[in-house]
HTML snippet that shows the backbone in 3Dmol.js (N, CA, C, O; Angstrom):
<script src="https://3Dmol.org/build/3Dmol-min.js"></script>
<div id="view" style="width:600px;height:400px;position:relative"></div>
<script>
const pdb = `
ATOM      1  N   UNK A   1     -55.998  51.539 -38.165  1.00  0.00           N
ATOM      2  CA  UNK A   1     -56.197  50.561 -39.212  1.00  0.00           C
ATOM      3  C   UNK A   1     -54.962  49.674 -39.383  1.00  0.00           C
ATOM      4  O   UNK A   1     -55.255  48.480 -39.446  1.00  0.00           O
ATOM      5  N   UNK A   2     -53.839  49.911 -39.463  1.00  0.00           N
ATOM      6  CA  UNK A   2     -52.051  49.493 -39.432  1.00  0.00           C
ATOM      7  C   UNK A   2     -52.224  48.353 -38.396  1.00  0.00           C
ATOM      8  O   UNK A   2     -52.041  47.144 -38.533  1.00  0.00           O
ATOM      9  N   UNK A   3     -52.644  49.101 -37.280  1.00  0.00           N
ATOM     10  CA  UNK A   3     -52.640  48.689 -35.658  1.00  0.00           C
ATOM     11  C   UNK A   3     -53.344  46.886 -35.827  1.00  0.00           C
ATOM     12  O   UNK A   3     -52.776  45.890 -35.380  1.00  0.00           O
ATOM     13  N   UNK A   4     -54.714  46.890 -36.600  1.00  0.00           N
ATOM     14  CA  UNK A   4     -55.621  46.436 -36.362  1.00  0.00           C
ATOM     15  C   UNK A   4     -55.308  45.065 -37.554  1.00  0.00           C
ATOM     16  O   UNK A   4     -55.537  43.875 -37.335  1.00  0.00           O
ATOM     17  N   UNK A   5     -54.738  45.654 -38.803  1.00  0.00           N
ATOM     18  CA  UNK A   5     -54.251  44.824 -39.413  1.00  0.00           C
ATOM     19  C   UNK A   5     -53.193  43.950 -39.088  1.00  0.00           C
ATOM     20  O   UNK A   5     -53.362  42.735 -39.188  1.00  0.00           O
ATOM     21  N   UNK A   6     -52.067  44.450 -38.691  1.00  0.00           N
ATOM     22  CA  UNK A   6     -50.727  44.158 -37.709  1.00  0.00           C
ATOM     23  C   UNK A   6     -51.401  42.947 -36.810  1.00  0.00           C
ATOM     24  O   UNK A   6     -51.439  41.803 -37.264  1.00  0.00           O
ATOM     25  N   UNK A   7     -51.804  43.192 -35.818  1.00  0.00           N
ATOM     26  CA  UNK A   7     -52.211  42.526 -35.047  1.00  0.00           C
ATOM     27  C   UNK A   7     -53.036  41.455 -35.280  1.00  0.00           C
ATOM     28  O   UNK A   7     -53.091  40.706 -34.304  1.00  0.00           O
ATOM     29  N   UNK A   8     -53.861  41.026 -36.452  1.00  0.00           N
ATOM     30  CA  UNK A   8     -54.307  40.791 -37.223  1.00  0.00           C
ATOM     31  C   UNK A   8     -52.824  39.164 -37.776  1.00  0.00           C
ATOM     32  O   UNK A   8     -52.820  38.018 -37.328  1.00  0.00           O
ATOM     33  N   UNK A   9     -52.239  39.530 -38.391  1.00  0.00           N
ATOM     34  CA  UNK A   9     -51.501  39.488 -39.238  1.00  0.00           C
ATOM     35  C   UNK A   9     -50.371  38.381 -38.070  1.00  0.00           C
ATOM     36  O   UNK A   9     -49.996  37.221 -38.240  1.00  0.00           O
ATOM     37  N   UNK A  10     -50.096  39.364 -36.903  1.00  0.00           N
ATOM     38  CA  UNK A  10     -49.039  38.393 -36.087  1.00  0.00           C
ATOM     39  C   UNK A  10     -50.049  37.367 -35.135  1.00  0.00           C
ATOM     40  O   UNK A  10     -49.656  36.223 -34.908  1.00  0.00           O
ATOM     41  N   UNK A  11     -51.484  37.883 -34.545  1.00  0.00           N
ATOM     42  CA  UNK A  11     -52.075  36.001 -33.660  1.00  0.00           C
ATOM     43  C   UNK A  11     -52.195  35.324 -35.229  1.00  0.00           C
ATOM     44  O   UNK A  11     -52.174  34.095 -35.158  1.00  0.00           O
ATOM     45  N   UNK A  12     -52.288  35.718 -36.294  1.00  0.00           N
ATOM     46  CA  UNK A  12     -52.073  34.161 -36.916  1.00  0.00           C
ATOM     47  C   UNK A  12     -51.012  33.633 -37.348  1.00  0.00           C
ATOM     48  O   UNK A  12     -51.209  32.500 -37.789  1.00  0.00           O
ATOM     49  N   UNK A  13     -49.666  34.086 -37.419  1.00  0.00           N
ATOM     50  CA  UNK A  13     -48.301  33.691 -37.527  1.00  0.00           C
ATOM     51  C   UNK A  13     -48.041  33.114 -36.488  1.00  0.00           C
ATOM     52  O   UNK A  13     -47.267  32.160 -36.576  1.00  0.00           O
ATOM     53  N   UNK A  14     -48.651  33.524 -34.992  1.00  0.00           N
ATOM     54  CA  UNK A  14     -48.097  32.810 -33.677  1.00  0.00           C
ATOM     55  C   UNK A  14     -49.264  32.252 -32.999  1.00  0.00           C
ATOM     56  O   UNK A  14     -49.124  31.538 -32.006  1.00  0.00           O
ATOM     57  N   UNK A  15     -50.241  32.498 -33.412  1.00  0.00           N
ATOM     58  CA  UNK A  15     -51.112  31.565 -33.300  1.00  0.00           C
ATOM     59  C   UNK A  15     -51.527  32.165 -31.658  1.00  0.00           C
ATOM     60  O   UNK A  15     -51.050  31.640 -30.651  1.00  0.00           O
ATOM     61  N   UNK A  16     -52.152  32.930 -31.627  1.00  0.00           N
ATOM     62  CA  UNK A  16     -52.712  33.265 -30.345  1.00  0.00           C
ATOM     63  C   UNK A  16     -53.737  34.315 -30.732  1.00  0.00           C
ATOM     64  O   UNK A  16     -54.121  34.535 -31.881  1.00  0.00           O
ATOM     65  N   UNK A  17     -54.157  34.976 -29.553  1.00  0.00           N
ATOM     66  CA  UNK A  17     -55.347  35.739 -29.489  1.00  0.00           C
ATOM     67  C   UNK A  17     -54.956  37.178 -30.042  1.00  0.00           C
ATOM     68  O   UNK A  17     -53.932  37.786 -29.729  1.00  0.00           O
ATOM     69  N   UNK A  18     -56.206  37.739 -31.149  1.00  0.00           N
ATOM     70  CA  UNK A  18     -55.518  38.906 -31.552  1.00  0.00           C
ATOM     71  C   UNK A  18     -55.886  39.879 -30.109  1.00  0.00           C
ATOM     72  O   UNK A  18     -55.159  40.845 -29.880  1.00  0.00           O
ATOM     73  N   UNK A  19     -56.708  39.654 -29.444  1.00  0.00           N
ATOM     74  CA  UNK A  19     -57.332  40.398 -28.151  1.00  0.00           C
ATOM     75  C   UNK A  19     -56.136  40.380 -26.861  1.00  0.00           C
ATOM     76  O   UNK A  19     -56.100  41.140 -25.894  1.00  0.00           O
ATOM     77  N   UNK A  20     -55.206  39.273 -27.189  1.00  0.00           N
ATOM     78  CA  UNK A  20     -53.810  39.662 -26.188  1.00  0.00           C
ATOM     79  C   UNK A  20     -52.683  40.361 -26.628  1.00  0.00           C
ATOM     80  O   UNK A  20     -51.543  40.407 -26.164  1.00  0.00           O
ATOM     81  N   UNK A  21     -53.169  40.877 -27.558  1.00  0.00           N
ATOM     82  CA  UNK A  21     -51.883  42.187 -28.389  1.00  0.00           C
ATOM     83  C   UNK A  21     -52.659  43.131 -28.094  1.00  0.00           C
ATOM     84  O   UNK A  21     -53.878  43.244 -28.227  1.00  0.00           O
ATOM     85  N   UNK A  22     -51.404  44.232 -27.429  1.00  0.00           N
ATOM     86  CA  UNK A  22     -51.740  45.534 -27.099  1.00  0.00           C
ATOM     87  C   UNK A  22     -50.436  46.551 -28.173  1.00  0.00           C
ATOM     88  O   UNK A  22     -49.401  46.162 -28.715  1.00  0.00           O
ATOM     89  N   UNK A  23     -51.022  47.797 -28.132  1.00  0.00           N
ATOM     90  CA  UNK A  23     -49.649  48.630 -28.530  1.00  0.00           C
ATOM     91  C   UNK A  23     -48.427  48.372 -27.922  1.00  0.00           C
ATOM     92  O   UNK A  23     -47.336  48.584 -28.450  1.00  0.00           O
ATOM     93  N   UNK A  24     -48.637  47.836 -26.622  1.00  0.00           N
ATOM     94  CA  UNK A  24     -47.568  47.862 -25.584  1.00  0.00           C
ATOM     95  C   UNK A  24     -47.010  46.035 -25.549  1.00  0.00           C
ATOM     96  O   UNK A  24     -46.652  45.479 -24.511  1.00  0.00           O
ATOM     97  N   UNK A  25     -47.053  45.420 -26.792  1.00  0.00           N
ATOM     98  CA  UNK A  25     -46.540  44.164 -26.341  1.00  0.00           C
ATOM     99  C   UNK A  25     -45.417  44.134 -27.233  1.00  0.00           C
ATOM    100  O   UNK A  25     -45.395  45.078 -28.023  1.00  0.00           O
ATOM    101  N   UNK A  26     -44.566  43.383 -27.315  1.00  0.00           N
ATOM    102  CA  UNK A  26     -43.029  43.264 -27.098  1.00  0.00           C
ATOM    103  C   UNK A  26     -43.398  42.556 -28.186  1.00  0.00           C
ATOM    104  O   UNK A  26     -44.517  42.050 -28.102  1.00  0.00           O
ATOM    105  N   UNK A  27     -42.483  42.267 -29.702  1.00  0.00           N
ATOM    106  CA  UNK A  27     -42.163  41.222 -30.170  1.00  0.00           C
ATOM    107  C   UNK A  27     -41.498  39.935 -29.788  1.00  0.00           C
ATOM    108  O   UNK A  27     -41.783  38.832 -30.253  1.00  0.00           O
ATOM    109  N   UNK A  28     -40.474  40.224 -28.786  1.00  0.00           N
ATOM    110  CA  UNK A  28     -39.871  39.111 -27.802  1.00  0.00           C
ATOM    111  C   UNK A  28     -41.216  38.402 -27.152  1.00  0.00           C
ATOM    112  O   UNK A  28     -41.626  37.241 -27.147  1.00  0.00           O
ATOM    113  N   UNK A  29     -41.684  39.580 -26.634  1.00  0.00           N
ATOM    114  CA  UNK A  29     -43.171  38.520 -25.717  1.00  0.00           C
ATOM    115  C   UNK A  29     -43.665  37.881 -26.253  1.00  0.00           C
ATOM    116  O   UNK A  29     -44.152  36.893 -25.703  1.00  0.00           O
ATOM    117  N   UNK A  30     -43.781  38.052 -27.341  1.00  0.00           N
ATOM    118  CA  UNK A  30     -44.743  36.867 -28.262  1.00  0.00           C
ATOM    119  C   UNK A  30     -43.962  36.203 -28.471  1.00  0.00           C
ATOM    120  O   UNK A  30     -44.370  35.121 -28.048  1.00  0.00           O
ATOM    121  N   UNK A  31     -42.428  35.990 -29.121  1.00  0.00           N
ATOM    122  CA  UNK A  31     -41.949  34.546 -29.451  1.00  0.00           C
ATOM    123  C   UNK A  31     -40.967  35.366 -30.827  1.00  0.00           C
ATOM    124  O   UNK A  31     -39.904  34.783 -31.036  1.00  0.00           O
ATOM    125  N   UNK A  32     -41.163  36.302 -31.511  1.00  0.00           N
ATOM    126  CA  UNK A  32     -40.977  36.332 -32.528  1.00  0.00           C
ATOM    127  C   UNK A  32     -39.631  36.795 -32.781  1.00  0.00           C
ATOM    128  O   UNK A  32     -38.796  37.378 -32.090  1.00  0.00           O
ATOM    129  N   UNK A  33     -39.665  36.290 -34.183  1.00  0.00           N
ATOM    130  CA  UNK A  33     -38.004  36.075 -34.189  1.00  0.00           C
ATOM    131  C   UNK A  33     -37.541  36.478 -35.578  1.00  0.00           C
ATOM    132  O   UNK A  33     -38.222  35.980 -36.475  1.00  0.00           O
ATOM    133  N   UNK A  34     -36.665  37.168 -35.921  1.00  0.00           N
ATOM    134  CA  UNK A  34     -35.849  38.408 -37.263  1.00  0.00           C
ATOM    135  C   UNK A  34     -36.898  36.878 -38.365  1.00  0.00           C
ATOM    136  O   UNK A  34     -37.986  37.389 -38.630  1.00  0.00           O
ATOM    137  N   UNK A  35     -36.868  35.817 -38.797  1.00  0.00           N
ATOM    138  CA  UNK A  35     -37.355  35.458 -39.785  1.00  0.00           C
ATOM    139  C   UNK A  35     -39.049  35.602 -39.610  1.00  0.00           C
ATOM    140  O   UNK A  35     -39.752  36.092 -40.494  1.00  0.00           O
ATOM    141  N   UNK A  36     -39.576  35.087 -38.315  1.00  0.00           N
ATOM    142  CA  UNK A  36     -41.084  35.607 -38.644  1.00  0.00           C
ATOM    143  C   UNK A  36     -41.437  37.090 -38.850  1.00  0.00           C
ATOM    144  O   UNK A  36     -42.540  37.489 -39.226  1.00  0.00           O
ATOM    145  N   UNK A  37     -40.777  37.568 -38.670  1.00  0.00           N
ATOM    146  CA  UNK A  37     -40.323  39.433 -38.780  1.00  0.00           C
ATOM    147  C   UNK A  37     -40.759  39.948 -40.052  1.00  0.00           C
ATOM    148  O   UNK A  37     -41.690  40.675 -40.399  1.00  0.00           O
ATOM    149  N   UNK A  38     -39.593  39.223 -40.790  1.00  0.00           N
ATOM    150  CA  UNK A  38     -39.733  39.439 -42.281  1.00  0.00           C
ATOM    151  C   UNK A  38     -41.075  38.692 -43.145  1.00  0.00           C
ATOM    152  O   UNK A  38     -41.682  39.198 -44.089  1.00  0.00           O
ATOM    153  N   UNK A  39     -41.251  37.757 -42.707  1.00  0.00           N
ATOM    154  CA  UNK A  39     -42.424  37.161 -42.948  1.00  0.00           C
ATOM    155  C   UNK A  39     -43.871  37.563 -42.741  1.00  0.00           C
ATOM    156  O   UNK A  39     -44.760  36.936 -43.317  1.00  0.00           O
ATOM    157  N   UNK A  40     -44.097  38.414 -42.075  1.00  0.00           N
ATOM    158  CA  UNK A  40     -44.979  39.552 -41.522  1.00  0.00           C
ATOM    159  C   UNK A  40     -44.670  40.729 -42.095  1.00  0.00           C
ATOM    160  O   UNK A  40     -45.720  41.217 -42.514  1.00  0.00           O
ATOM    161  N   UNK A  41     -43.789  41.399 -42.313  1.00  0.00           N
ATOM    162  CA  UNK A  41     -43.783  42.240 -43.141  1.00  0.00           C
ATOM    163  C   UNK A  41     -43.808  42.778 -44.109  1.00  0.00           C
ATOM    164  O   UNK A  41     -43.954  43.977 -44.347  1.00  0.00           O
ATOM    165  N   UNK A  42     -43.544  41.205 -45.307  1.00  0.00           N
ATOM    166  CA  UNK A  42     -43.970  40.823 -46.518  1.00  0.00           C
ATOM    167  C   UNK A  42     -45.408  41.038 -46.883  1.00  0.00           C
ATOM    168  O   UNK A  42     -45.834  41.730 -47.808  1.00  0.00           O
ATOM    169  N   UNK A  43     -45.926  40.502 -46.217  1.00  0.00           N
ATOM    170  CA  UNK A  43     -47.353  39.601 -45.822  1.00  0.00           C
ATOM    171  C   UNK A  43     -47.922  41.238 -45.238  1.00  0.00           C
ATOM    172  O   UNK A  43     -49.093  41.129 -44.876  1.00  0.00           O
ATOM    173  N   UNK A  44     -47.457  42.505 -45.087  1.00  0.00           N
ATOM    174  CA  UNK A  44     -48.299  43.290 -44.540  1.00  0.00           C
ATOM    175  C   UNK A  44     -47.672  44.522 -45.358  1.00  0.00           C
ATOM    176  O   UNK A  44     -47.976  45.688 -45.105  1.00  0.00           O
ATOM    177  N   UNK A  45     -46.828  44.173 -46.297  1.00  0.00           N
ATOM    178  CA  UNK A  45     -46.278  44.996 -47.604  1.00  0.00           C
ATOM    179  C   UNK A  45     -47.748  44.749 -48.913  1.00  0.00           C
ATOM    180  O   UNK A  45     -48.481  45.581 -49.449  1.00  0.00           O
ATOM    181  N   UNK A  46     -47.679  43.285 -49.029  1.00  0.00           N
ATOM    182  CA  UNK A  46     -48.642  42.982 -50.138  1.00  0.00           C
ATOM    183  C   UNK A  46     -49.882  43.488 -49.352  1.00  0.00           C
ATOM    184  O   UNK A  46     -50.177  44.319 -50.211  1.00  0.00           O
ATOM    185  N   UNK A  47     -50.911  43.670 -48.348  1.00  0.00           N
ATOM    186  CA  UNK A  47     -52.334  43.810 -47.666  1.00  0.00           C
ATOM    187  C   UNK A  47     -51.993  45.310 -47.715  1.00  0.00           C
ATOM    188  O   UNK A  47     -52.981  46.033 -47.840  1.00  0.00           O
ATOM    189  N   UNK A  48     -50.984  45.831 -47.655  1.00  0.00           N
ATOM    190  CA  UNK A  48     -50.986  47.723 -47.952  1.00  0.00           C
ATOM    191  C   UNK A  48     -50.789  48.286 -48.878  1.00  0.00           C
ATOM    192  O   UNK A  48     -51.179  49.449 -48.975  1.00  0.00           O
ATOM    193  N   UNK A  49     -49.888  47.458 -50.227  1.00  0.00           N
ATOM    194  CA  UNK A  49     -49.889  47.714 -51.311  1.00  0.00           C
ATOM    195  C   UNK A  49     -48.418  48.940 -50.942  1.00  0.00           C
ATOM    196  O   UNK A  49     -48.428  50.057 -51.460  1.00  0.00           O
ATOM    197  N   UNK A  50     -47.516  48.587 -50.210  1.00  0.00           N
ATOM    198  CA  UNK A  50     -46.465  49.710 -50.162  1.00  0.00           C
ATOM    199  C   UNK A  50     -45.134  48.924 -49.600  1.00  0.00           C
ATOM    200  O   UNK A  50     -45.269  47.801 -49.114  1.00  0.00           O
ATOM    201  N   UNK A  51     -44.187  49.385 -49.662  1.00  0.00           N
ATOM    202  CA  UNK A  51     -42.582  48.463 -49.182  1.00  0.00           C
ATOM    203  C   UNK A  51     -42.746  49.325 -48.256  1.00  0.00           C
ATOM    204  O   UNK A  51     -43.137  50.492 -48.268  1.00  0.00           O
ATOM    205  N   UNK A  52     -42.226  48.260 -47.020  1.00  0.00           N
ATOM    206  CA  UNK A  52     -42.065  48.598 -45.526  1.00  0.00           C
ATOM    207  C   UNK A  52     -40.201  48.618 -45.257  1.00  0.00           C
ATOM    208  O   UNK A  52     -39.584  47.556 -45.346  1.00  0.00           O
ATOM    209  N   UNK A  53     -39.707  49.508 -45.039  1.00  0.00           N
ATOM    210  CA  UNK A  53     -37.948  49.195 -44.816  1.00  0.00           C
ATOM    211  C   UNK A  53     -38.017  49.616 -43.454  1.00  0.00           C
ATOM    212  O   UNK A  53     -38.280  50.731 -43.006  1.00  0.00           O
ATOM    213  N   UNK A  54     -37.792  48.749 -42.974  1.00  0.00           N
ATOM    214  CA  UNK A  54     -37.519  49.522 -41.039  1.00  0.00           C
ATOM    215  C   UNK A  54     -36.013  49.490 -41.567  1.00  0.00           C
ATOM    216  O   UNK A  54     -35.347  48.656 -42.181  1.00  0.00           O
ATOM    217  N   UNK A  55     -35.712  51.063 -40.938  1.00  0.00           N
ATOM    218  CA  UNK A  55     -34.307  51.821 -40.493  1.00  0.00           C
ATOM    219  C   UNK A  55     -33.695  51.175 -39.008  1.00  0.00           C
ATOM    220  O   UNK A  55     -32.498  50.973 -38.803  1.00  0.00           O
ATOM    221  N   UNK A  56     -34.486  50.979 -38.307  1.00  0.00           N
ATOM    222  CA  UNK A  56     -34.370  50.656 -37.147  1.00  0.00           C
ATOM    223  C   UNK A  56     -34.990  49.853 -36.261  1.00  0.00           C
ATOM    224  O   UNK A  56     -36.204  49.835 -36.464  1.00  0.00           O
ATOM    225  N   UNK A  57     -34.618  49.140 -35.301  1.00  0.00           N
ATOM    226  CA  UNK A  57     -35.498  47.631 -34.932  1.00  0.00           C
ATOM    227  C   UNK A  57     -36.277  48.419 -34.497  1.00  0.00           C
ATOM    228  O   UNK A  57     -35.835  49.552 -34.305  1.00  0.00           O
ATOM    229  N   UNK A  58     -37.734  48.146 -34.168  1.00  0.00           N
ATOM    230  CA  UNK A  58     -38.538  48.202 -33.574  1.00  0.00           C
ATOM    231  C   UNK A  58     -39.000  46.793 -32.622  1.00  0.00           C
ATOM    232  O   UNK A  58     -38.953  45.597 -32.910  1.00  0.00           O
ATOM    233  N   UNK A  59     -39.516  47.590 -31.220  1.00  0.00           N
ATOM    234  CA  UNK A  59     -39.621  46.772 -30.126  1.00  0.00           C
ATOM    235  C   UNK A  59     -40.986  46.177 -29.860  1.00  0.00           C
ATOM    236  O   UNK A  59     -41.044  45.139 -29.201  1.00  0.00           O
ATOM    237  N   UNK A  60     -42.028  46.713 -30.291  1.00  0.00           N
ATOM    238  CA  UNK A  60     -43.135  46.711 -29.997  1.00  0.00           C
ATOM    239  C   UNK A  60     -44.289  46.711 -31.100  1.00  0.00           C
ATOM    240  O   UNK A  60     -43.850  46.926 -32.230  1.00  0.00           O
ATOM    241  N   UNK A  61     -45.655  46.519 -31.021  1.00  0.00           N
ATOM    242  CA  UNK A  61     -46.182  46.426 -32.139  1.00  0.00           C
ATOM    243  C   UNK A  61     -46.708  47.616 -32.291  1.00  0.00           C
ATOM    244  O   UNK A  61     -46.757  48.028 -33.450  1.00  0.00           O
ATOM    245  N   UNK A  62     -47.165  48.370 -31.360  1.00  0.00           N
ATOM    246  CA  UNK A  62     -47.480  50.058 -31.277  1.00  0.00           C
ATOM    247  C   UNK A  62     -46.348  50.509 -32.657  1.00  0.00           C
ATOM    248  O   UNK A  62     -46.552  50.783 -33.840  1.00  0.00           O
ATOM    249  N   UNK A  63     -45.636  50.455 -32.167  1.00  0.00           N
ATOM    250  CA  UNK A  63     -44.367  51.141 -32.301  1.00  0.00           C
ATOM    251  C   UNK A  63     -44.029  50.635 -33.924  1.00  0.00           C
ATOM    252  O   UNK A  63     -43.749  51.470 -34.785  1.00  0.00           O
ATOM    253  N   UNK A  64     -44.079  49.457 -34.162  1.00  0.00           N
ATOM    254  CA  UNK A  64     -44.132  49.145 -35.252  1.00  0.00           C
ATOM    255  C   UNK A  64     -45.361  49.660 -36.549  1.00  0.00           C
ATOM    256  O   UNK A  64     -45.059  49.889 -37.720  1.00  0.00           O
ATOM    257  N   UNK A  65     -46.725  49.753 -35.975  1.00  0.00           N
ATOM    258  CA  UNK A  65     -47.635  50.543 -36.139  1.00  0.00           C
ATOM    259  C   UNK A  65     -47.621  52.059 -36.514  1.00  0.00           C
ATOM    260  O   UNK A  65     -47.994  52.646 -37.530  1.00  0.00           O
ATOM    261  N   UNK A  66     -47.211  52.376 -35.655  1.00  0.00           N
ATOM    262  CA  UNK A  66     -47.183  54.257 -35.929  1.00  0.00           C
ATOM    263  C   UNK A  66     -45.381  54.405 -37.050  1.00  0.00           C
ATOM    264  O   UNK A  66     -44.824  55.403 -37.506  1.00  0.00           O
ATOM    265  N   UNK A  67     -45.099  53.305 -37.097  1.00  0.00           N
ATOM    266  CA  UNK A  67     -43.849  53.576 -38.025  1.00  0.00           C
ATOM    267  C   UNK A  67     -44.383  53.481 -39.449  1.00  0.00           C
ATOM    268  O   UNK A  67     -44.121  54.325 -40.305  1.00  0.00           O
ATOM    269  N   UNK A  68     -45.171  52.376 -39.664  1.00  0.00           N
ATOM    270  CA  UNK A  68     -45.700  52.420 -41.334  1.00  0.00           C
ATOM    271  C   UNK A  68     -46.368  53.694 -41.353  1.00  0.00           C
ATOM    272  O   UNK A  68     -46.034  54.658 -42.043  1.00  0.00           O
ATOM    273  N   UNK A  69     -47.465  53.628 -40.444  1.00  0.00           N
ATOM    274  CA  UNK A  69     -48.323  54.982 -40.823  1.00  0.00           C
ATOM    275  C   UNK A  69     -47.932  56.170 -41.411  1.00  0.00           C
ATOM    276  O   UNK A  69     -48.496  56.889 -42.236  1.00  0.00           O
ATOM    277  N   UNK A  70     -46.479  56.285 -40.639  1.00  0.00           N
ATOM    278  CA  UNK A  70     -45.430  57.638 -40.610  1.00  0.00           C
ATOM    279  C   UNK A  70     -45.179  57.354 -42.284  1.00  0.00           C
ATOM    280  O   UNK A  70     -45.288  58.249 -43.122  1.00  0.00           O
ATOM    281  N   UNK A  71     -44.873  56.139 -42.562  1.00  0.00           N
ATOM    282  CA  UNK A  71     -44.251  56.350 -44.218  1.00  0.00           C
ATOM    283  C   UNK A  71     -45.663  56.155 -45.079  1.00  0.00           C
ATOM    284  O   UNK A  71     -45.533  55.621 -46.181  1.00  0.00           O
ATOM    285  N   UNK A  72     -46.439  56.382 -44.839  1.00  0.00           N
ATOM    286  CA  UNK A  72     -47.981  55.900 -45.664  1.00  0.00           C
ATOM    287  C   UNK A  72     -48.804  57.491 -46.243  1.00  0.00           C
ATOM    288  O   UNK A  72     -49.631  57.625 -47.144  1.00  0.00           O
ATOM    289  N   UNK A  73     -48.186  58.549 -45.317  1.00  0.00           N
ATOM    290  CA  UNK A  73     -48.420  59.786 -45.540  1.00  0.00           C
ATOM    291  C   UNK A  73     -49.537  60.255 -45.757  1.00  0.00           C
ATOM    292  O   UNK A  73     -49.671  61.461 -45.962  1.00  0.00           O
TER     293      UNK A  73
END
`;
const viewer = $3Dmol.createViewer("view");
viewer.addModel(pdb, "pdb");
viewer.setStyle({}, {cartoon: {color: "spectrum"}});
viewer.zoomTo();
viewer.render();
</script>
């Protein structure tokens, strides 16, 4: 559901296909950059109703994915 929203959330910030995001795609691959970052994570704080703090960059959208989940409990 994270996964689906996420993905969701970044083809319309960058404007591409949500069907060319995989777990396995790169935030670099897409374009994205520490301010659309935060801007997406805002934007996917308010649609979950919870504060997102990444401890640590995350590389990927998988990866970014199974990290909220982890704090959603």
């Amino acid at each position: 559901m994270v996964f689906e929203k996420l993905k969701a959330i970044i083809a319309d910030h960058m404007d591409c296909a949500e069907e060319d995001i995989t777990r396995e795609t790169t935030f670099a691959s897409l374009g994205i950059d520490s301010l659309d970052t935060v801007e997406m994570v805002m934007e996917l704080e308010e649609e979950l109703g919870m504060e997102i703090e990444l401890e640590e960059k995350v590389e990927t959208v998988g990866a970014l994915a199974d990290y909220i989940e982890s704090k959603r409990g």
